[in-house]
C-alpha atoms as one frame of an Amber mdcrd trajectory, in Angstrom:
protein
  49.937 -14.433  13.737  50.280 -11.694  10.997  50.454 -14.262   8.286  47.421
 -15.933   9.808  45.446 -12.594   9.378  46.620 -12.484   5.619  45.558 -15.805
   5.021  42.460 -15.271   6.593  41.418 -11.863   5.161  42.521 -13.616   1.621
  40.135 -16.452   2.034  37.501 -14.456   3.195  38.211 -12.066   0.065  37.996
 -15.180  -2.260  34.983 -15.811  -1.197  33.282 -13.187  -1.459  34.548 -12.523
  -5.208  33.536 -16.201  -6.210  29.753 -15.723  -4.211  29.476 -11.999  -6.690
  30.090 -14.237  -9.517  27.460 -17.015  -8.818  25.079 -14.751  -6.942  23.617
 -11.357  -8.118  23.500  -8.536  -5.991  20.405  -6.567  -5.169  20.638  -3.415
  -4.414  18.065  -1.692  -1.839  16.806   0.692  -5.057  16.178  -2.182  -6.604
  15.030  -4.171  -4.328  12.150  -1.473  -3.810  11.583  -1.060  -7.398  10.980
  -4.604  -7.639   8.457  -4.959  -4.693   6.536  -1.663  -6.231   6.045  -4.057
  -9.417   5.597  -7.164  -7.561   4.283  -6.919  -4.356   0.580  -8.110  -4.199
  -0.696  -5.992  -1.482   0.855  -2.918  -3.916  -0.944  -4.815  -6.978  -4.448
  -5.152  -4.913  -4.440  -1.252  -3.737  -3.780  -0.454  -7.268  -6.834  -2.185
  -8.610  -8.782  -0.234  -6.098  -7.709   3.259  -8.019  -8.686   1.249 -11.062
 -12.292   0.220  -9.710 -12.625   3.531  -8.350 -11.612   5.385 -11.949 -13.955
   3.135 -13.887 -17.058   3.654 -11.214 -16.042   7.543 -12.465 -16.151   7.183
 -15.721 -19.717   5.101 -15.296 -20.852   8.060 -13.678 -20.393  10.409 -16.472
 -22.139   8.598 -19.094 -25.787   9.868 -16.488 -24.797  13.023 -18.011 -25.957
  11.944 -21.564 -29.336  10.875 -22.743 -30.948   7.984 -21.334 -32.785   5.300
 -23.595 -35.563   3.177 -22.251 -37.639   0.118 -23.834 -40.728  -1.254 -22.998
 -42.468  -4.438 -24.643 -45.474  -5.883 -23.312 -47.020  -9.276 -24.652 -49.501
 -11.397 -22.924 -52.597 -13.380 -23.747 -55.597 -12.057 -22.230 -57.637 -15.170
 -19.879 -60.926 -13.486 -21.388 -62.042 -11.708 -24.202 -63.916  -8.150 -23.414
 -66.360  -6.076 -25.411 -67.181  -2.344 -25.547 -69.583  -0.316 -27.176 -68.840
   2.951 -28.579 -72.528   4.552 -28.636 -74.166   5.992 -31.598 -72.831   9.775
 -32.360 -70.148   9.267 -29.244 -67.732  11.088 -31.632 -69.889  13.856 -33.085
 -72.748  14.471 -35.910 -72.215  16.155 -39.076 -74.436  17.331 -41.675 -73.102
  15.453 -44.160 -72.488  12.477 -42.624 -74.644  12.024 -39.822 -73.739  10.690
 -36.319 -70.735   8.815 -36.146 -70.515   6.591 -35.811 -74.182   5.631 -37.261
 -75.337   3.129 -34.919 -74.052   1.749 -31.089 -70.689  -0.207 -32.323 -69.647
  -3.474 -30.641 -65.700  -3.757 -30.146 -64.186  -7.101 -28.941 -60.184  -6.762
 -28.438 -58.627  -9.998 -28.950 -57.519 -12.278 -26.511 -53.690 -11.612 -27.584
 -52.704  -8.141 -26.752 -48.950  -6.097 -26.918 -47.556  -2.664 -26.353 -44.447
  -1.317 -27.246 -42.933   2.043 -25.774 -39.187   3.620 -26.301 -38.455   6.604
 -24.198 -35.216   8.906 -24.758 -34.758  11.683 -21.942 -32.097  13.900 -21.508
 -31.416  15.175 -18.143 -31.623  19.502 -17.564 -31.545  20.163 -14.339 -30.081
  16.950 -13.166 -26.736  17.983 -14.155 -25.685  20.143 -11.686 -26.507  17.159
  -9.121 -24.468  14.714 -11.696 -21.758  17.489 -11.394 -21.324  17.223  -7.363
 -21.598  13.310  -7.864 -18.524  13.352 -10.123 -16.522  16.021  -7.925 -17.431
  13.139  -5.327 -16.421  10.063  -7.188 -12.839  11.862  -8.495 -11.968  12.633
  -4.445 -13.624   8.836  -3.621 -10.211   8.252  -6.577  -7.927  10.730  -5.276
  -8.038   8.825  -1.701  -7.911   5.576  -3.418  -5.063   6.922  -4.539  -3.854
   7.892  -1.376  -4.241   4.806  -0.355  -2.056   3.008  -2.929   0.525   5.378
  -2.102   0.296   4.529   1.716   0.743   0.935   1.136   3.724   1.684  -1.490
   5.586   3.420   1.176   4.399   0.661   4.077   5.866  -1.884   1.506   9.257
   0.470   1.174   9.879   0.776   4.446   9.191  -3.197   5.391  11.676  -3.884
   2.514  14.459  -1.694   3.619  14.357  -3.007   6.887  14.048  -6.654   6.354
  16.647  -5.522   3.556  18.806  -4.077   6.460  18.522  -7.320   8.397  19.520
  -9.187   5.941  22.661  -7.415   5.671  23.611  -7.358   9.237  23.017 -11.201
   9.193  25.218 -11.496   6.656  27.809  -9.381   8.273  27.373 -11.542  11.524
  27.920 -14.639   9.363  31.326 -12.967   8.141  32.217 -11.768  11.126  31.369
 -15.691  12.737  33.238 -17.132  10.013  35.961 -14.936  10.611  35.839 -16.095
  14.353  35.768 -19.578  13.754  38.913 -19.450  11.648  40.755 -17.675  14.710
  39.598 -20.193  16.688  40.203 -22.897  14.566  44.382 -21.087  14.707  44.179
 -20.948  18.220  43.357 -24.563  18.668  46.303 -25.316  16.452  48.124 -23.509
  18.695  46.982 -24.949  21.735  47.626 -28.307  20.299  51.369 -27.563  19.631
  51.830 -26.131  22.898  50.064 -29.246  24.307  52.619 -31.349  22.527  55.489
 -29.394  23.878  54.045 -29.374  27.498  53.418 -25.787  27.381  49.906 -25.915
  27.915  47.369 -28.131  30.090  44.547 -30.391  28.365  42.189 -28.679  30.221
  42.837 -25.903  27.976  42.429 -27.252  24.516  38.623 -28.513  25.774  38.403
 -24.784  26.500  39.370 -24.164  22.870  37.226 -26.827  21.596  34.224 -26.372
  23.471  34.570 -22.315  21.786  35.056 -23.206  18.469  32.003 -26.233  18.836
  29.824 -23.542  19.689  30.951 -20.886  16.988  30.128 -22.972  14.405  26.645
 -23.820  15.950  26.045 -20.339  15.809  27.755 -19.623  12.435  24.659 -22.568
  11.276  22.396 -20.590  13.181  22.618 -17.674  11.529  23.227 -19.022   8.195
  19.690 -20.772   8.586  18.228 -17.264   9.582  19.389 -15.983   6.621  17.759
 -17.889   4.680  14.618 -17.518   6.398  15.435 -13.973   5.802  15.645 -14.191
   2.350  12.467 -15.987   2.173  10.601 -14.062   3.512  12.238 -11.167   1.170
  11.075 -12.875  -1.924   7.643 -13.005  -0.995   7.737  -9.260  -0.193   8.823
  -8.738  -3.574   6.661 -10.811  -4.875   8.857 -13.467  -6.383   9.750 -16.980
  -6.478  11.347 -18.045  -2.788  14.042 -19.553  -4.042  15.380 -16.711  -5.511
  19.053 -16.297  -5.189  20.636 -13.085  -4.388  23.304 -11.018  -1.984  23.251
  -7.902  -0.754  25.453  -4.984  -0.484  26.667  -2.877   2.766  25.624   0.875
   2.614  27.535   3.716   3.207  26.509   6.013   6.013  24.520   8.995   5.030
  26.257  12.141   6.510  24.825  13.829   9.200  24.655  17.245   7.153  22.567
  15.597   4.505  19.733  15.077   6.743  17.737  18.505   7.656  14.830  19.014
   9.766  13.065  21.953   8.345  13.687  20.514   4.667  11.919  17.098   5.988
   8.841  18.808   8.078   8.224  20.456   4.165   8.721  16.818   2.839   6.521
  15.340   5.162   3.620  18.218   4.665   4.065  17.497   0.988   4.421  14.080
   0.577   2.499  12.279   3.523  -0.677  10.285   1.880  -2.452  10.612   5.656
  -2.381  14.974   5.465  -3.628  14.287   1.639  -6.437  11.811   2.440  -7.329
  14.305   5.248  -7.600  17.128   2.837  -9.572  14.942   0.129 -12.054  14.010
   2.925 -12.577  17.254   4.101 -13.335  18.069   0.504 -15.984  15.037   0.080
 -17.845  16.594   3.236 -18.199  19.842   1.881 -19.421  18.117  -1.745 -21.759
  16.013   0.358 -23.368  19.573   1.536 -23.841  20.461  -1.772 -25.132  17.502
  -2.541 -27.736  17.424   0.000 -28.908  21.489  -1.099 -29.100  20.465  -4.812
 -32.324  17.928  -3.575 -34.205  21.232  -3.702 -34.079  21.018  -7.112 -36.796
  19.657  -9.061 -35.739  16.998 -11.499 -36.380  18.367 -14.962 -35.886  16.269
 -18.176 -36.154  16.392 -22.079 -37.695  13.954 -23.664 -39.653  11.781 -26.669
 -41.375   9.008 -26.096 -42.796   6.441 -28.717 -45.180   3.805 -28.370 -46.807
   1.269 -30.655 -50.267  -1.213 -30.166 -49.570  -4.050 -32.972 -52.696  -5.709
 -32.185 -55.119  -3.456 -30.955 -57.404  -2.423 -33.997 -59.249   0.813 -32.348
 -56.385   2.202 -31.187 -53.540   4.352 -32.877 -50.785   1.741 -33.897 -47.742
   4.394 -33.363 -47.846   7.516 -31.377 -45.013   9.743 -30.887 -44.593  12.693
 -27.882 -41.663  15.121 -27.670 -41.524  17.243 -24.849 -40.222  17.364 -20.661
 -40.957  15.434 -17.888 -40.848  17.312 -14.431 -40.486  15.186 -11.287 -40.092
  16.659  -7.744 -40.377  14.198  -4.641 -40.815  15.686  -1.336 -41.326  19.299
  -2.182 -42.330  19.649   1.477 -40.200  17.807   3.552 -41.229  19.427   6.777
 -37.213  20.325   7.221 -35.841  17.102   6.568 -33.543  18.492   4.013 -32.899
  21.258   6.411 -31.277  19.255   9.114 -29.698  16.674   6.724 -27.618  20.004
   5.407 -26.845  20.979   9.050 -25.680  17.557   9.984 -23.075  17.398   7.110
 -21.599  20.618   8.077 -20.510  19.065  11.111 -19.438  16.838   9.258 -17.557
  18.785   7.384 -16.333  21.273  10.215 -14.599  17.705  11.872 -13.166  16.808
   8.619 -11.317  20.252   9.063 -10.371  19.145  12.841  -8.966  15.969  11.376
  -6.995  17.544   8.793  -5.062  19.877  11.098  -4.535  17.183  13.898  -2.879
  15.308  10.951  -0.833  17.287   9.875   0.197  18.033  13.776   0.957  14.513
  14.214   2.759  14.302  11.344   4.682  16.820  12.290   5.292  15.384  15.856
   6.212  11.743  14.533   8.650  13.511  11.897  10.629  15.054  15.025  10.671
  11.964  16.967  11.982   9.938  14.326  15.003  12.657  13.502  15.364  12.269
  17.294  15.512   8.767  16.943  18.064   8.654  14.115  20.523  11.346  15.608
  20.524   9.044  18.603  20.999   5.885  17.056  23.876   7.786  14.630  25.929
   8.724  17.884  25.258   5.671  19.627  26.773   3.787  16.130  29.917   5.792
  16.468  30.352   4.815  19.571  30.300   1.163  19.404  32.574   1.373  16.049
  35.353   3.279  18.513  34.831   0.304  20.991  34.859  -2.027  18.409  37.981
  -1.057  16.655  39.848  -1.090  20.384  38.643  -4.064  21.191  39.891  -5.534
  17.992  43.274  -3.866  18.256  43.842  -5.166  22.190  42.809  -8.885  20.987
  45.517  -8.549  18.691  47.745  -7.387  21.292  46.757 -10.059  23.471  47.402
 -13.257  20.699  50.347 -11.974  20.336  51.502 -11.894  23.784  49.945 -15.587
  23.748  52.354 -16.676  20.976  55.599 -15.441  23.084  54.198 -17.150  26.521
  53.395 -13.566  28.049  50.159 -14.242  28.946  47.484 -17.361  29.441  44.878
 -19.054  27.206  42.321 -17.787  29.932  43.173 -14.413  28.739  43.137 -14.899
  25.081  39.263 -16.745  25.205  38.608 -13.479  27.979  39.666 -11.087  25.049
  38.258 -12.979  22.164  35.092 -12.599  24.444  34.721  -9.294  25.057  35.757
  -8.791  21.242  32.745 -10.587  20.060  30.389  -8.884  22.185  31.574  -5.320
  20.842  31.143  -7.001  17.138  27.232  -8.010  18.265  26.683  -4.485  19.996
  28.722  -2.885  16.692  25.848  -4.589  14.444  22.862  -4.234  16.904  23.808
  -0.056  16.998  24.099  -0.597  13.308  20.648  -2.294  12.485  19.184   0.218
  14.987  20.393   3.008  12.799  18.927   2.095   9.469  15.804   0.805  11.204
  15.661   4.130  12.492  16.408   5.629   8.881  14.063   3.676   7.580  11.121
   4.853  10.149  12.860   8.318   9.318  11.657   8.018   5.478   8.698   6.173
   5.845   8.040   9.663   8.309   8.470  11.624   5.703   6.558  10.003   3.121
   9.164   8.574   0.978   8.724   5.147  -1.250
C-alpha cells in the first residue's frame, strides 16, 4: 500500500508540474490588479470622477469675462414715416432752426442691429467661489465612490478567487480518491479471484468509485463555471486560461484590532463620503446667504444700425450693470438658510453614525475571522487523524484483519473531514476577505 501512495503522490506531482507549464498562474495580487484595470463597473465609476472633474473645470471658466452677440435682420411688412418738426433740435443764430423746416423720415423696409456685450463678473465671484468648493466635494464623493466599487470589486475577486481554489483542491483531493478507489477495486478483484472476498463486495467498490468520478466531473464542470465567471470580473476574454495558487495562512499576530479600527477610520470611502457631504451642506448655506448679494458686473457693450440712416451707425458704452432680483423676499431667503442648516446639522448625525457602524462591522468581522481561524485548526487536526486511521485501516485490509465494510466506513468518514477541512477553509478567507473589505482595503 506504501508503494501505491508513492505512485500516487508522483502522478499527482506530474501533473501538476506539466498543468504550471501549459497554464499560467494568477496570483490573487494580480488577479486584483487586473480587475482594477479591467473591470467595467471600476471603468464606469471612473468616468463619473472624470464627468464630475470636467463639469469643475466648466465651472471656472464663469469666473472670467463673458462675451455676448446679438444680430438682428428682418424685413419690415410696412414701411413707416416720421417727422422730425422744424427747430426739434434747437435754433441758432447763425444757422437758424434746425432743422429748417418739418423733415419727413421713411426707414426702409429692410432693417438690422448688431450688439456685442463683454461683462466681467464683481461681485458674482464670491457666489462662483462656493459653486466651485461645491463642484470639487460633488468630485471628491465621486471619488469616493470609485473607490467603493474598487474595493466591492476586490473583495468579490478574492472570494470567487478563494473558491476557485478550494474547487480545485476538492478536484485534487477527488482525484486522489478515485485513484484509492480505483487500488482498492484491484484489490477486491484479486481477493475475489482467490475466494477471499464476496461479489457483493466489489459492486460495493464499484458503485464508490462510479460515483467519485461523477463527482470528480462535477466539480471539474464547476470550475469552469468558476473561472468564467472570473474572467468576466476581470474583465477579460472567458476563455482565458489560468490556475491558481494555495495561500499561506496569515498568522494570528499579524492581524490587530486597534491597528484595523485606525485603518478602517482612515481608509473607509462611506466615513469619507459622510464627511464630504456634511461639507456640501454647510457650502449649500453659504450658498443660499450669498443670494443677498446683488449681482454686480463690468462691462462694454457695442452696437451697430447698418441700415438705419438717422441713427448712429456704431455706439460704444463702458461701464457696470447692477442686477438684484428679489431684494425683498418677505423671508424666503431666511427660511431657505434655516432649512439647510438642518440639513447640515443631519449631515453631522450621519457622519458619526458612520463612522459607529464602521466601527461595529470592523469588530464583527475580526470576530468572524478569529472564529473561523480556530474552527480551521480544528478540522485540519481531524483531518490529519482521519487520514492517518484510514491508513491504518487499508492496511489491516491488505493482511485480512479487518472487512471491506470497514475500509468504505473509513474511506467515508475520511472524505467527509476532507469536505468539512475545505468548507472551514473557504469560510476563513471568505471571512478574511469581509475582514479587508471592513477595513477599506482594495
Amino acid at each position: 500500500m506504501t508503494n501505491t501512495r508513492v505512485a500516487i503522490a508522483g502522478l499527482l506531482a506530474g501533473t501538476a508540474i506539466a498543468t504550471a507549464q501549459t497554464v499560467s498562474v494568477l496570483t490573487i495580487e494580480d488577479a486584483v490588479a487586473l480587475a482594477m484595470k479591467g473591470n467595467r463597473q471600476v471603468q464606469s465609476a471612473a468616468l463619473d470622477v472624470d464627468r464630475a472633474r470636467e463639469e469643475t473645470a466648466a465651472l471656472k471658466t464663469t469666473r472670467l469675462p463673458q462675451f455676448q452677440i446679438y444680430a438682428l435682420g428682418g424685413q419690415a411688412l410696412r414701411s413707416f414715416t416720421f417727422t422730425i418738426p422744424q427747430g426739434a433740435l434747437g435754433s441758432y443764430p447763425a444757422t437758424g432752426p434746425i432743422p429748417a423746416q418739418n423733415a419727413g423720415i421713411t426707414q426702409p423696409r429692410f432693417a438690422s442691429l448688431i450688439v456685442g456685450q463683454a461683462a466681467q463678473p464683481l461681485s458674482q465671484l464670491w457666489r462662483i467661489h462656493l459653486a466651485l468648493i461645491s463642484s470639487q466635494i460633488s468630485e471628491g464623493l465621486a471619488k469616493e465612490r470609485l473607490r467603493q466599487q474598487r474595493q466591492d470589486t476586490a473583495q468579490s475577486v478574492r472570494e470567487l478567487y478563494y473558491q476557485i481554489v478550494q474547487t480545485q483542491m476538492q478536484i485534487e483531493s477527488a482525484d486522489a480518491a478515485e485513484k484509492t478507489l480505483v487500488a482498492l477495486q484491484r484489490e477486491t478483484d484479486q481477493k475475489l479471484v482467490e475466494l477471499a472476498a464476496l461479489k457483493a463486495d466489489s459492486l460495493s467498490v464499484r458503485a464508490r468509485l462510479s460515483r467519485q468520478r461523477y463527482q470528480l466531473l462535477n466539480l471539474r464542470d464547476a470550475s469552469k463555471t468558476q473561472k468564467e465567471s472570473f474572467n468576466r470580473l476581470l474583465g477579460r476574454d472567458l476563455g482565458t486560461e489560468f490556475s491558481v495558487e494555495v495561500l499561506p495562512l496569515p498568522r494570528a499576530e499579524e492581524i490587530d484590532l486597534a491597528a484595523a479600527r485606525d485603518l478602517a477610520l482612515r481608509l473607509r470611502p462611506e466615513i469619507q463620503g459622510a464627511r464630504l457631504q456634511t461639507e456640501k451642506a454647510e457650502t449649500e448655506v453659504r450658498r443660499e446667504r450669498a443670494e443677498y448679494i446683488p449681482e454686480i458686473s463690468a462691462g462694454f457693450t457695442y452696437a451697430s444700425f447698418p441700415n438705419v440712416s438717422f441713427l448712429p451707425q456704431n455706439i460704444m458704452i463702458a461701464g457696470f450693470l447692477v442686477q438684484w432680483q428679489q431684494p425683498f423676499d418677505w423671508g424666503q431667503k431666511r427660511h431657505k438658510t434655516k432649512s439647510l442648516r438642518d440639513a447640515t446639522k443631519q449631515a453631522v448625525l450621519t457622519e458619526h453614525d458612520t463612522e459607529q457602524q464602521v466601527l461595529v462591522e470592523v469588530h464583527s468581522k475580526f470576530r468572524d475571522l478569529a472564529e473561523a481561524r480556530v474552527l480551521l485548526d480544528t478540522a485540519a487536526l481531524v483531518q490529519e487523524a482521519q487520514r492517518e486511521k484510514l491508513g491504518e485501516t487499508i492496511n489491516r485490509y491488505q493482511e485480512k484483519a479487518v472487512l471491506l465494510s470497514d475500509v468504505l466506513q473509513e474511506e467515508g468518514a475520511m472524505v467527509q473531514a476532507e469536505s468539512d477541512y475545505r468548507d472551514a477553509l473557504a469560510a476563513f478567507w471568505k471571512a478574511k476577505a469581509n475582514f479587508d473589505r471592513a477595513l477599506g482595503r482594495e
